[in-house]
C-alpha positions in Angstrom: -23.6 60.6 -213.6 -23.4 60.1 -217.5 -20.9 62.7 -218.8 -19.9 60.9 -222.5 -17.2 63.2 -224.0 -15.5 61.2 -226.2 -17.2 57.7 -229.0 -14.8 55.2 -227.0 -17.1 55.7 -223.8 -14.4 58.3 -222.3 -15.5 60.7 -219.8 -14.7 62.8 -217.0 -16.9 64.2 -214.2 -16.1 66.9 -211.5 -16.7 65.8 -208.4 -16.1 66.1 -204.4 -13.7 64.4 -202.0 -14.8 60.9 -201.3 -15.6 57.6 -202.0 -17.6 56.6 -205.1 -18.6 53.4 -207.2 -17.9 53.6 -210.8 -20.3 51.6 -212.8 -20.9 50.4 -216.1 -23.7 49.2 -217.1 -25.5 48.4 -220.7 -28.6 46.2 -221.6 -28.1 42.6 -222.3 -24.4 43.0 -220.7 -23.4 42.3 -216.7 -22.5 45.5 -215.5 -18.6 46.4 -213.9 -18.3 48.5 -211.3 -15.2 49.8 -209.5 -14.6 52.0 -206.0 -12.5 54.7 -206.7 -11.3 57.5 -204.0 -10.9 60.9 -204.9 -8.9 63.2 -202.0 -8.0 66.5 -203.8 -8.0 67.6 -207.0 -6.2 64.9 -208.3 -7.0 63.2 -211.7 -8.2 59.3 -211.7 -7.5 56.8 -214.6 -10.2 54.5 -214.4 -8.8 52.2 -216.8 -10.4 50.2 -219.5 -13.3 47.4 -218.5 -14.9 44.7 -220.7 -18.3 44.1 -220.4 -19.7 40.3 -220.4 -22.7 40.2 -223.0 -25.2 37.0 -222.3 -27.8 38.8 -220.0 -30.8 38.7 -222.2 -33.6 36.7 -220.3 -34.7 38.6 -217.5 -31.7 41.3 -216.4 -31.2 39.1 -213.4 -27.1 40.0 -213.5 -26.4 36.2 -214.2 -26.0 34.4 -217.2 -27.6 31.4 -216.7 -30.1 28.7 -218.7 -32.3 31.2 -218.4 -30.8 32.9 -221.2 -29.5 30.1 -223.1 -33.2 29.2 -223.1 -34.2 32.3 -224.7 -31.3 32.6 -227.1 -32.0 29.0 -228.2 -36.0 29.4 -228.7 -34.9 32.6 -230.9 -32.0 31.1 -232.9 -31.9 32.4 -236.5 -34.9 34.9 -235.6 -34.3 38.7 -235.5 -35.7 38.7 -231.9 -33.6 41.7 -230.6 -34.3 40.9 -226.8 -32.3 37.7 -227.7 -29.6 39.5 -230.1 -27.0 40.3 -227.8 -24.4 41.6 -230.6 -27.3 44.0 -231.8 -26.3 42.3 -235.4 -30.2 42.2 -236.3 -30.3 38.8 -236.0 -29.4 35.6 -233.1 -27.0 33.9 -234.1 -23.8 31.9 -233.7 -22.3 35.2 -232.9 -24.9 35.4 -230.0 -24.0 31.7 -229.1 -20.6 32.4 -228.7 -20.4 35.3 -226.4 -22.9 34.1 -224.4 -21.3 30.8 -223.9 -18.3 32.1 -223.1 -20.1 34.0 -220.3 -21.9 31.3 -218.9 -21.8 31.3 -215.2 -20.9 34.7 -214.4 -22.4 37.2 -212.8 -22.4 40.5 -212.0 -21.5 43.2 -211.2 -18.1 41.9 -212.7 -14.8 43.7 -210.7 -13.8 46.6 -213.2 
């Protein structure tokens, strides 16, 4: 359920007792998810997650030579499938995060 209330990604659902899986997931990004337990009418803080860009090659939720592969063939392009920073163009911006990424995968603990 995507209920966006807020520009910084705030949001708040009504929902039944239970269990559910938060998740956050956006293109050319490993997703986060988190388990969180409602059991009355309480109010949950979620918290704040950071999202771990580098995902471009095939949404396989790992970033891997796959996408360095892909980043690397598109260098200094404006390939968006390979422009993870949505700058409008791959670059050492690109490089970076996804280097610093390289080896996760997902879906990351929120």
């Amino acid at each position: 359920y995507n209920a966006t209330t807020a520009t910084d990604g705030a949001f708040s659902i009504l929902t039944r007792i239970g269990t559910y899986t938060l998740k956050a997931d956006v293109e050319k990004y490993l997703p986060n998810q988190k388990n969180v337990s409602f059991s009355d009418s309480s109010t949950i803080d979620a918290g704040e997650t950071t999202l771990r860009g580098g995902d471009i090659a095939n949404e396989d939720d790992a970033i891997d030579i796959g996408d360095f592969t892909l980043l690397g063939d598109n260098f200094r392009t404006n390939n968006t499938v390979a422009d993870i920073n949505a700058d409008g163009v791959v670059n050492i911006q690109d490089l970076a995060i996804l280097g610093g990424n390289y080896g996760l995968s997902g879906p990351q603990p929120w």
